[in-house]
BASE-697817 format. One record per residue (C-alpha): residue number from 1; residue in three letters; chain; x, y, z. Coordinates in steps of 0.1 Angstrom, whole numbers, plus 5000, padded with zeros to 4 digits. Each point is the difference from the previous one (the first is absolute). Example, Ala and Ser with C-alpha at 12.3 -4.5 7.8 and 13.67 -1.06 7.14 Angstrom:
BEGIN
<rec num="1" residuo="Ala" cadena="A" c1="5123" c2="4955" c3="5078"/>
<rec num="2" residuo="Ser" cadena="A" c1="5014" c2="5034" c3="4993"/>
END
This chain:
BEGIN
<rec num="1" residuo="Unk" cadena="A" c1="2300" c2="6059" c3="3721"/>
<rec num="2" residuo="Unk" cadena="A" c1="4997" c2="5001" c3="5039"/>
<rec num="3" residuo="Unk" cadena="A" c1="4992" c2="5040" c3="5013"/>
<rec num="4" residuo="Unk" cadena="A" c1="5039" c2="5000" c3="5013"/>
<rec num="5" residuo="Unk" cadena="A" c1="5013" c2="4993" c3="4966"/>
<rec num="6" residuo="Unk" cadena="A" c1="4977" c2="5026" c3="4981"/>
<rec num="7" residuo="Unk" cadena="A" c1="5012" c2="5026" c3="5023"/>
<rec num="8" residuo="Unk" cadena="A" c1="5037" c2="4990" c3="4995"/>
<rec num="9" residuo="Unk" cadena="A" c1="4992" c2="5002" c3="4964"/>
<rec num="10" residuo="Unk" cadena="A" c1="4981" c2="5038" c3="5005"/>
<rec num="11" residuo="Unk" cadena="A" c1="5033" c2="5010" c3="5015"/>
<rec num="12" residuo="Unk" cadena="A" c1="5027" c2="4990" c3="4976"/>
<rec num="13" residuo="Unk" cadena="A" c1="4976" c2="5015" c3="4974"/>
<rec num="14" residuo="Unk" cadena="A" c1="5001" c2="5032" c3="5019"/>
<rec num="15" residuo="Unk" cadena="A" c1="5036" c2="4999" c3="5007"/>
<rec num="16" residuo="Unk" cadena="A" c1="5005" c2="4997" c3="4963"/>
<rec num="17" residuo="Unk" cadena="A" c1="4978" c2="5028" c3="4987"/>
<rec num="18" residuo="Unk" cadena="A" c1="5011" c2="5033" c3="4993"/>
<rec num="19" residuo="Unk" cadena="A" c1="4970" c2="5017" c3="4996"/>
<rec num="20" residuo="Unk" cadena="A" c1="4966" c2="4984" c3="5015"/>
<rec num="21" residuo="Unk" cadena="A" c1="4966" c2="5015" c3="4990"/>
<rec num="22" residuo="Unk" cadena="A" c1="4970" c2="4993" c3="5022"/>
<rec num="23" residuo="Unk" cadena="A" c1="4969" c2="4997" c3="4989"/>
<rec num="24" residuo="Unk" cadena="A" c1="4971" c2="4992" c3="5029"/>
<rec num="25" residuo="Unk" cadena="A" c1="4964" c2="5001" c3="5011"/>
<rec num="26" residuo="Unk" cadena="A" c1="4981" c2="5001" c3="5032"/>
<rec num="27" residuo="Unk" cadena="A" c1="5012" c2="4968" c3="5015"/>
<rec num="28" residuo="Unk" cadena="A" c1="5030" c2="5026" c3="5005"/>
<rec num="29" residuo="Unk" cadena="A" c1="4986" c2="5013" c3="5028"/>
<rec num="30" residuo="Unk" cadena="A" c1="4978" c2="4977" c3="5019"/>
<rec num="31" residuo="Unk" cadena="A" c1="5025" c2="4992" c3="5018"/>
<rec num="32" residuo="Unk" cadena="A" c1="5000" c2="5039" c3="5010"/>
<rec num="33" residuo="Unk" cadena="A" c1="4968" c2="4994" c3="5013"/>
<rec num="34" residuo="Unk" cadena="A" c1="4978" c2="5011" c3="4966"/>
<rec num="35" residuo="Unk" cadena="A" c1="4974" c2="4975" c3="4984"/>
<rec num="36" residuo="Unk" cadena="A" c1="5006" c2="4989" c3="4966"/>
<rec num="37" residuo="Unk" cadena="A" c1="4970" c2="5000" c3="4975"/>
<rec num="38" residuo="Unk" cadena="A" c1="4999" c2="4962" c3="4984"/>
<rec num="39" residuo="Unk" cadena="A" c1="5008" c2="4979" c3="5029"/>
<rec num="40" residuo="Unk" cadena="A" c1="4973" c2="4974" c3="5025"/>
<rec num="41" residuo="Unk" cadena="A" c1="5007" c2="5037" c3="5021"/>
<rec num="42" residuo="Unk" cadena="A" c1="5003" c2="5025" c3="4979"/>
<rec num="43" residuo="Unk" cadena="A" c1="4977" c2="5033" c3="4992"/>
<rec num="44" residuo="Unk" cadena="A" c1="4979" c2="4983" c3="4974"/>
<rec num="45" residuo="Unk" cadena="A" c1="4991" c2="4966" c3="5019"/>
<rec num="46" residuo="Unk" cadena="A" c1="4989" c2="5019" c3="5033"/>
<rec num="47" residuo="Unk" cadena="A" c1="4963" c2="5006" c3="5002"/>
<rec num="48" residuo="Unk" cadena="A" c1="4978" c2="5028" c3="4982"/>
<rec num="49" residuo="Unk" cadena="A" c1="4997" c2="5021" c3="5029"/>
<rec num="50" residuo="Unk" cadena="A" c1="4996" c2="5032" c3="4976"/>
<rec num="51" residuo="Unk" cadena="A" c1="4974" c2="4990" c3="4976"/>
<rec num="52" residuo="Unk" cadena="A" c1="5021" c2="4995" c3="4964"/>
<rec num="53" residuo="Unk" cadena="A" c1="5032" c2="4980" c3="4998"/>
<rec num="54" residuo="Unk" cadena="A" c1="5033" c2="5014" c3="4999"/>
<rec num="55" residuo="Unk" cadena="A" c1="5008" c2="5003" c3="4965"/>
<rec num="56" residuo="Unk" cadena="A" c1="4966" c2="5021" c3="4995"/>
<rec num="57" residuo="Unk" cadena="A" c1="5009" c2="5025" c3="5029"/>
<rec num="58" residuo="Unk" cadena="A" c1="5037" c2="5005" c3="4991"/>
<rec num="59" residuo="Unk" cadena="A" c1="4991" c2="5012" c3="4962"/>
<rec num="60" residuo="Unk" cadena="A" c1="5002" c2="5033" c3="4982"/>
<rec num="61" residuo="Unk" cadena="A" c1="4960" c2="5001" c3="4996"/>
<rec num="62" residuo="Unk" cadena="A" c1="4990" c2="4988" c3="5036"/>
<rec num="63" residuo="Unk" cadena="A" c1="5023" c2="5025" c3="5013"/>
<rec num="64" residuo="Unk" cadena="A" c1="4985" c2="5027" c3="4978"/>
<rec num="65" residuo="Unk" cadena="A" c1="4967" c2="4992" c3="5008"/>
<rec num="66" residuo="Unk" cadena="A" c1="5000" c2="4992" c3="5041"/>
<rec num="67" residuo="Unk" cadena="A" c1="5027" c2="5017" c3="5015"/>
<rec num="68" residuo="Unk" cadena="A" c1="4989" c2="4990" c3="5033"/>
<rec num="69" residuo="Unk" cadena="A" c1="5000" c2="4965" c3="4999"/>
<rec num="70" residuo="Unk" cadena="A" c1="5032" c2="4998" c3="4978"/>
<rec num="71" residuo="Unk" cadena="A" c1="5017" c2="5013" c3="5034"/>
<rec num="72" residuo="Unk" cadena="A" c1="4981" c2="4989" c3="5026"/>
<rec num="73" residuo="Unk" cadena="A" c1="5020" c2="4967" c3="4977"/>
<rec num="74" residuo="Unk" cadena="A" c1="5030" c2="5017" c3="4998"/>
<rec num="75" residuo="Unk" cadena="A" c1="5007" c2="5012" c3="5034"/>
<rec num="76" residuo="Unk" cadena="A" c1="4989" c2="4963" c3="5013"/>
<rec num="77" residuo="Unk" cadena="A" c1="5022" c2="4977" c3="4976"/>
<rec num="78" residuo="Unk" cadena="A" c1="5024" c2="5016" c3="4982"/>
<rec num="79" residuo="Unk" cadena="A" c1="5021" c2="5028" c3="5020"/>
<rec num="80" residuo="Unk" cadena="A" c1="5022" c2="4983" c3="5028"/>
<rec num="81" residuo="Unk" cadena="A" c1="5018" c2="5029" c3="5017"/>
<rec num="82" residuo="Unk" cadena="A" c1="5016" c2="4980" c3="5028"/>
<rec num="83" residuo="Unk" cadena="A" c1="5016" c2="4973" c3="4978"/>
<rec num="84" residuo="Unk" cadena="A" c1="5036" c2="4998" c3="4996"/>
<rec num="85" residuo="Unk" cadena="A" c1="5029" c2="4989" c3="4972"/>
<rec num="86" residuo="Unk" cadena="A" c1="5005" c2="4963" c3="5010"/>
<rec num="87" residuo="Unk" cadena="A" c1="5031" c2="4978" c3="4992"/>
<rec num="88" residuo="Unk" cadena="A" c1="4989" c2="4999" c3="4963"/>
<rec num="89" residuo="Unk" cadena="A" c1="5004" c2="5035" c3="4994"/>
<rec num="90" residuo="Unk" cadena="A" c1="5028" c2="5008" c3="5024"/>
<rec num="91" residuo="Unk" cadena="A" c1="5020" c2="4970" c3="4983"/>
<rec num="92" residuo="Unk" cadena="A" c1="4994" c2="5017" c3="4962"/>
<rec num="93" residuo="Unk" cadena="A" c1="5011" c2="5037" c3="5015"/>
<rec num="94" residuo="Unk" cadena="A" c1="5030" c2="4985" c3="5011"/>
<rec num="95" residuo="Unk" cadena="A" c1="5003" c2="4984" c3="4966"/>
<rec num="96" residuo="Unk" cadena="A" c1="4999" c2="5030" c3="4986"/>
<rec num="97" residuo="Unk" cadena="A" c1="5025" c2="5018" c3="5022"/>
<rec num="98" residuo="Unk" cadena="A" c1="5020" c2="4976" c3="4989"/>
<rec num="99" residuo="Unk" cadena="A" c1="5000" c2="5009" c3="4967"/>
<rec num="100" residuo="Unk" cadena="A" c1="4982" c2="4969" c3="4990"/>
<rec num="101" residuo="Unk" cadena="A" c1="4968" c2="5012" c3="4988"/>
<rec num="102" residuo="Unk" cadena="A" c1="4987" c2="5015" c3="4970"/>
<rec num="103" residuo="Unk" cadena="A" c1="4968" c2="5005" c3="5020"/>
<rec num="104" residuo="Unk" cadena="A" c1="4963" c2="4990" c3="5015"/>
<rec num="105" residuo="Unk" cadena="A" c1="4968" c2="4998" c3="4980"/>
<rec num="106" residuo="Unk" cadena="A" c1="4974" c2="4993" c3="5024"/>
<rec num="107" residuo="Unk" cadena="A" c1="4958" c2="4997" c3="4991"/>
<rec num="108" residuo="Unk" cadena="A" c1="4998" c2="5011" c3="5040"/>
<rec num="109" residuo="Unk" cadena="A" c1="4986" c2="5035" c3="5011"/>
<rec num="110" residuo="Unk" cadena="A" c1="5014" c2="5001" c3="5038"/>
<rec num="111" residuo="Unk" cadena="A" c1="5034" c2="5017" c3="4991"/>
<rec num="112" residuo="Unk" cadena="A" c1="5020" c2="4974" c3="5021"/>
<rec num="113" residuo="Unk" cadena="A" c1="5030" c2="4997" c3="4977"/>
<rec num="114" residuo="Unk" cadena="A" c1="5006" c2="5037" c3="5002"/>
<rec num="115" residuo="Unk" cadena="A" c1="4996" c2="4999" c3="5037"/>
<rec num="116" residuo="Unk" cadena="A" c1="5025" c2="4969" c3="5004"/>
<rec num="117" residuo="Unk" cadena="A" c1="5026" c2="5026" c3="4984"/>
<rec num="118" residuo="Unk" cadena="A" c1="4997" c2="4987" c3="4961"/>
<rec num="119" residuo="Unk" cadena="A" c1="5001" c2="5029" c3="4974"/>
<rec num="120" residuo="Unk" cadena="A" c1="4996" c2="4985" c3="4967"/>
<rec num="121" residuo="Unk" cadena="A" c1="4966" c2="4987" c3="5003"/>
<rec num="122" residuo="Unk" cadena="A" c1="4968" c2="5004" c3="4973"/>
<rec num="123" residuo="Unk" cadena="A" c1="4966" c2="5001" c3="5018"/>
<rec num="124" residuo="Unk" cadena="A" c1="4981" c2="4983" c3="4970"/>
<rec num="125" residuo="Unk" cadena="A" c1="4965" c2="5008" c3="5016"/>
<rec num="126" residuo="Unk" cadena="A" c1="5012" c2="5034" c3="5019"/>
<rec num="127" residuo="Unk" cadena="A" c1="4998" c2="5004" c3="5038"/>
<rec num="128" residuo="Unk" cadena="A" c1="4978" c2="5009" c3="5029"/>
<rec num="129" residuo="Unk" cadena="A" c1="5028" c2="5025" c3="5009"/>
<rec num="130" residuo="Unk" cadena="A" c1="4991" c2="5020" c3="4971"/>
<rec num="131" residuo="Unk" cadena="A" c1="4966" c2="5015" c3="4996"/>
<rec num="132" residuo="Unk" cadena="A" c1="4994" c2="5031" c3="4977"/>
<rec num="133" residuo="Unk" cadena="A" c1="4972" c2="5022" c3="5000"/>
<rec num="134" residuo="Unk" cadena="A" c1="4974" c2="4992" c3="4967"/>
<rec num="135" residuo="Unk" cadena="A" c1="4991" c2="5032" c3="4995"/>
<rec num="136" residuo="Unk" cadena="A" c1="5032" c2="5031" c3="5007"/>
<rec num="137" residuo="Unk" cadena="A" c1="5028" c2="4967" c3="4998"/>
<rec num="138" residuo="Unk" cadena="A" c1="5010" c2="5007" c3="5036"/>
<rec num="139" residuo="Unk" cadena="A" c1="5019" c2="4971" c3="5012"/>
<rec num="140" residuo="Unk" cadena="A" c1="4998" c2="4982" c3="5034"/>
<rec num="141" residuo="Unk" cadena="A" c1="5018" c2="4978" c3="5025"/>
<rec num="142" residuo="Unk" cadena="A" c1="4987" c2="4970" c3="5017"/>
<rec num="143" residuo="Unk" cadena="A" c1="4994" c2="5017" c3="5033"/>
<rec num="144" residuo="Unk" cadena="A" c1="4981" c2="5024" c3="4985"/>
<rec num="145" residuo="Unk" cadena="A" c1="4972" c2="4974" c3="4989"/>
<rec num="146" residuo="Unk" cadena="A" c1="5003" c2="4985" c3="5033"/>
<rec num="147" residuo="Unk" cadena="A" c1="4988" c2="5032" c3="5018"/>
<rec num="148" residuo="Unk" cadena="A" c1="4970" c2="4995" c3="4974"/>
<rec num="149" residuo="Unk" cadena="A" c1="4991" c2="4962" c3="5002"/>
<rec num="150" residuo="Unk" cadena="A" c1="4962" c2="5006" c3="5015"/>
<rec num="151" residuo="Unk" cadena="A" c1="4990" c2="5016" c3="4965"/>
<rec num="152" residuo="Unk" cadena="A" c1="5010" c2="5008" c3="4965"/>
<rec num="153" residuo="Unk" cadena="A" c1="5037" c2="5024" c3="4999"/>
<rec num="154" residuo="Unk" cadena="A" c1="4994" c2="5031" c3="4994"/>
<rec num="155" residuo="Unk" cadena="A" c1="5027" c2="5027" c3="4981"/>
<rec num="156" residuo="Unk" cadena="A" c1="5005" c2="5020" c3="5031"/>
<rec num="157" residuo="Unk" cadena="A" c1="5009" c2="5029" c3="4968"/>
<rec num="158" residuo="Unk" cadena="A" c1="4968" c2="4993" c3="4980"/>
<rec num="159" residuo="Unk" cadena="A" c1="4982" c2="4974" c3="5017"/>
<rec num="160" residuo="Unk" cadena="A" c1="5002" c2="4975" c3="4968"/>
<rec num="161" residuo="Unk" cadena="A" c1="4998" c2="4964" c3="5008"/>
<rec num="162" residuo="Unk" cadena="A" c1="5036" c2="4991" c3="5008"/>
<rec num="163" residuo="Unk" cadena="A" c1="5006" c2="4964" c3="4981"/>
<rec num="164" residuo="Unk" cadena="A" c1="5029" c2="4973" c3="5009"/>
<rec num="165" residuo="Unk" cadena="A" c1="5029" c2="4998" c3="4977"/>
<rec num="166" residuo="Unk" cadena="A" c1="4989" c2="4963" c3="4994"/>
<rec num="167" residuo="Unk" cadena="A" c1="4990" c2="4984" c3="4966"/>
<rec num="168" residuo="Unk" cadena="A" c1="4967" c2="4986" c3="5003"/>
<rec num="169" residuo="Unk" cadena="A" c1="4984" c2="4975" c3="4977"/>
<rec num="170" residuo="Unk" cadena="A" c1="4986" c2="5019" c3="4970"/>
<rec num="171" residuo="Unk" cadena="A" c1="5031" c2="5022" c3="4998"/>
<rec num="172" residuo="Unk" cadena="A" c1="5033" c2="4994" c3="4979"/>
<rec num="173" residuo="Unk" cadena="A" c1="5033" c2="4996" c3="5017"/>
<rec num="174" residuo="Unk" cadena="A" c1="5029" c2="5027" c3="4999"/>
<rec num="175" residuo="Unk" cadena="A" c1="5020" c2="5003" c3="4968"/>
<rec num="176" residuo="Unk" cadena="A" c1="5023" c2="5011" c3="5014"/>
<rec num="177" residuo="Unk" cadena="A" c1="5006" c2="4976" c3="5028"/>
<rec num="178" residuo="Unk" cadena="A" c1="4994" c2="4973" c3="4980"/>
<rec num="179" residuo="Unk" cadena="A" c1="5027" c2="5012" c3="4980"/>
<rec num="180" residuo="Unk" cadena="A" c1="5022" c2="5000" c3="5029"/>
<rec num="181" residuo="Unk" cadena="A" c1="4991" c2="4968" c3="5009"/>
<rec num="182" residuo="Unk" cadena="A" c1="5009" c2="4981" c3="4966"/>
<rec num="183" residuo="Unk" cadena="A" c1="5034" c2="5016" c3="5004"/>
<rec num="184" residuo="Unk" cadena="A" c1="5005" c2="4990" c3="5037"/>
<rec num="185" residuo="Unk" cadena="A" c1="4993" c2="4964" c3="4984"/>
<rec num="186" residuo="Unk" cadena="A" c1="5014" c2="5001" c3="4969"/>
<rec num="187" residuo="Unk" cadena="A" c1="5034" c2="5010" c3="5012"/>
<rec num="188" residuo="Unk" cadena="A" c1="5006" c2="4972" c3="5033"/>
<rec num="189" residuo="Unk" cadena="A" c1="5013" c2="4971" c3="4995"/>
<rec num="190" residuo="Unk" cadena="A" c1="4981" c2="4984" c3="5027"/>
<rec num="191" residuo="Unk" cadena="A" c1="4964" c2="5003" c3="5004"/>
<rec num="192" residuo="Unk" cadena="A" c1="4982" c2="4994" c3="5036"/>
<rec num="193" residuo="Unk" cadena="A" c1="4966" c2="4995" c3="4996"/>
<rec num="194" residuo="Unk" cadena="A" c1="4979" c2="5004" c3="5034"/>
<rec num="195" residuo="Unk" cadena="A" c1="4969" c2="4996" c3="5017"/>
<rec num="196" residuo="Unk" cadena="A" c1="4978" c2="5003" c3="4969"/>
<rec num="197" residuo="Unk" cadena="A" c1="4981" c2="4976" c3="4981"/>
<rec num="198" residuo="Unk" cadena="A" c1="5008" c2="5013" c3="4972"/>
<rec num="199" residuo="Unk" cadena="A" c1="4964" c2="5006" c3="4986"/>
<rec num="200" residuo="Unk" cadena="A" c1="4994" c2="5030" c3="5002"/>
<rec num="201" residuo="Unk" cadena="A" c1="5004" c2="5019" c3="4965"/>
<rec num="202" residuo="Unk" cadena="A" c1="5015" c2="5021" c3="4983"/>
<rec num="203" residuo="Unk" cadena="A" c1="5024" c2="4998" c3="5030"/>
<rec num="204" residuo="Unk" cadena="A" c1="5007" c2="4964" c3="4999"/>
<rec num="205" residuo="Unk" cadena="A" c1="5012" c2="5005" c3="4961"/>
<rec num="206" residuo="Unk" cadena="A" c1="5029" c2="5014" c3="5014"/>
<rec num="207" residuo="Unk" cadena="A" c1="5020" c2="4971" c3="5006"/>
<rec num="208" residuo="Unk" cadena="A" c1="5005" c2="4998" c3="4961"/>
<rec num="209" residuo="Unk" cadena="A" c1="5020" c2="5030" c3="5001"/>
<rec num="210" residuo="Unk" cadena="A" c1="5028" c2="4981" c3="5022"/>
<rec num="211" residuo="Unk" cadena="A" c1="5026" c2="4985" c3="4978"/>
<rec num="212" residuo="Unk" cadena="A" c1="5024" c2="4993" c3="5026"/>
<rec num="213" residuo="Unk" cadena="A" c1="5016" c2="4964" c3="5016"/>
<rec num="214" residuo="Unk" cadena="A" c1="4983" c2="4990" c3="5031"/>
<rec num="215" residuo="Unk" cadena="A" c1="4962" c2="5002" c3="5003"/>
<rec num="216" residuo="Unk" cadena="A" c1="4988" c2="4995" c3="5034"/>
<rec num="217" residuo="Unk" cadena="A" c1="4960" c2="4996" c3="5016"/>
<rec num="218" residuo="Unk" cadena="A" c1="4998" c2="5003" c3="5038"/>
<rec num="219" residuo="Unk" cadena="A" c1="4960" c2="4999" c3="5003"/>
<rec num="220" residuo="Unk" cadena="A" c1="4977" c2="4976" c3="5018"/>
<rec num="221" residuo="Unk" cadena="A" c1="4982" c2="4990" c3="4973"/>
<rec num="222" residuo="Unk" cadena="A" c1="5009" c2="4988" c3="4969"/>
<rec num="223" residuo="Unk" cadena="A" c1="5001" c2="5027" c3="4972"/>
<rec num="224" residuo="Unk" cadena="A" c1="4992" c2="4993" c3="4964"/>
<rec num="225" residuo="Unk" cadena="A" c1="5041" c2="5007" c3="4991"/>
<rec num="226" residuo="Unk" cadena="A" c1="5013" c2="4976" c3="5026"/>
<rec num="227" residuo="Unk" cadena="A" c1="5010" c2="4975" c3="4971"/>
<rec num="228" residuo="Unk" cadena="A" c1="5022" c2="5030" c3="4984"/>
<rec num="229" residuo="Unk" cadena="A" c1="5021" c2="5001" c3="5035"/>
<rec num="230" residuo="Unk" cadena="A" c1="5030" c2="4989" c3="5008"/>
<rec num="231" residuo="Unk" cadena="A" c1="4991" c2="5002" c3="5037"/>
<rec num="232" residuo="Unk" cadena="A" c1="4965" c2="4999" c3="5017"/>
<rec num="233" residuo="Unk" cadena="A" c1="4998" c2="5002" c3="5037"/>
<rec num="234" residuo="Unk" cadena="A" c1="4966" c2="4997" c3="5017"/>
<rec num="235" residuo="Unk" cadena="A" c1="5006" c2="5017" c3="5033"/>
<rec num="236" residuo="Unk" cadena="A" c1="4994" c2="5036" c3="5014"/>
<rec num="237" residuo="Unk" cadena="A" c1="5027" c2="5026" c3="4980"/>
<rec num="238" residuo="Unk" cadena="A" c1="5008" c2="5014" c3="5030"/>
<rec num="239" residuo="Unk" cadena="A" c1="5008" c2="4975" c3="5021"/>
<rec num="240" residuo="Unk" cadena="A" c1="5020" c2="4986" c3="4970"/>
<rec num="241" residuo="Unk" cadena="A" c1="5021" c2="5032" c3="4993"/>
<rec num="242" residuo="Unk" cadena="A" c1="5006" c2="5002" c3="5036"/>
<rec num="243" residuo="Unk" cadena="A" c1="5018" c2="4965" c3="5001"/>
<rec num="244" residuo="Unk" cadena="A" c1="5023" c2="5016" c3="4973"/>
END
């Protein structure tokens, strides 16, 4: 199938769908400007210029442990305050003004489906817009931590160690939002699958929860449910959704 005729395919598929749940990763927003973790570029193949790979300083106990360094990470890798929606996420807020939705589950953290004007959207592992303080529970926007980046947050009520709203390895996900995300899935009759590997887990186990019609990949790579597709498009999502 030639890149024309998967596309034609991806919109008749979306014409016919009355209710579309999305399901997507970092590759989302790369194309915002925002590295993805698995890829020849991404956060975990660039060099060890802090001293312990990134799965060690993005987990519960390193975090406990070295506060310091777990920012001095943070600030430098994960929190991208000048990065905006791009035509993925602008095209699924549109969706959903259309009424075509039953909504976003994203594994990203950088709050770009809200900002694109989507409401229906679970944060599987949280946000850097939300931060909450560990000790009194006060809670904290982004710009807050900004105005903070050269050390470790401080409570300006109690001076506790102000921590991200973002699940780190180590810690379980929401039950909640996991919750909420099974029902987005569960209820669509289309499912769009984007710029994830699908690897990651628990989240990846989510696709089983879609019981729908039409089962669509956009990704780079090739994901280990690509044979359970009805269409697989290798190509960036956003510059797909925006030839829709």
């Amino acid at each position: 199938m030639t890149a024309h005729d998967a596309e034609d395919k991806l919109r008749r598929i979306v014409e016919e769908s009355r209710s579309i749940a999305f399901f997507g990763g970092a590759g989302t927003s790369t194309e915002s400007g925002i590295p993805d973790f698995r890829s020849a570029s991404g956060l975990y193949s660039q060099g060890d210029e802090f001293g312990h790979p990134p799965e060690t300083i993005l987990s519960r106990s390193f975090f406990l442990k070295r506060p310091a360094e777990f920012y001095r990470y943070y600030f430098a890798k994960m929190i991208y305050p000048e990065a905006k929606p791009n035509a993925a996420h602008l095209k699924l807020a549109e969706w959903e003004r259309q009424g075509r939705m039953t909504g976003v589950v994203t594994q990203n953290i950088d709050g770009l489906h809200q900002q694109a004007g989507s409401r229906s959207v679970v944060e599987l592992h949280g946000s850097v817009r939300r931060n909450r303080c560990m000790s009194c529970g006060a809670v904290y926007g982004l710009d807050y931590m900004l105005g903070q980046r050269e050390g470790i947050p401080a409570c300006e009520r109690c001076r506790g160690i102000v921590k991200p709203d973002v699940v780190l390895y180590e810690e379980p996900l929401n039950a909640d939002d996991w919750q909420r995300a099974a029902r987005y899935l569960s209820e669509a009759d289309t499912l769009i699958v984007g710029g994830t590997s699908l690897t990651v887990h628990p989240a990846a186990g989510l696709v089983r929860a879609f019981q729908g019609k039409r089962f669509v990949i956009i990704n780079m790579s090739p994901t280990p449910y690509d044979g359970s597709a009805d269409l697989v498009i290798r190509a960036p999502i956003g510059k797909t959704l925006e030839r829709l």
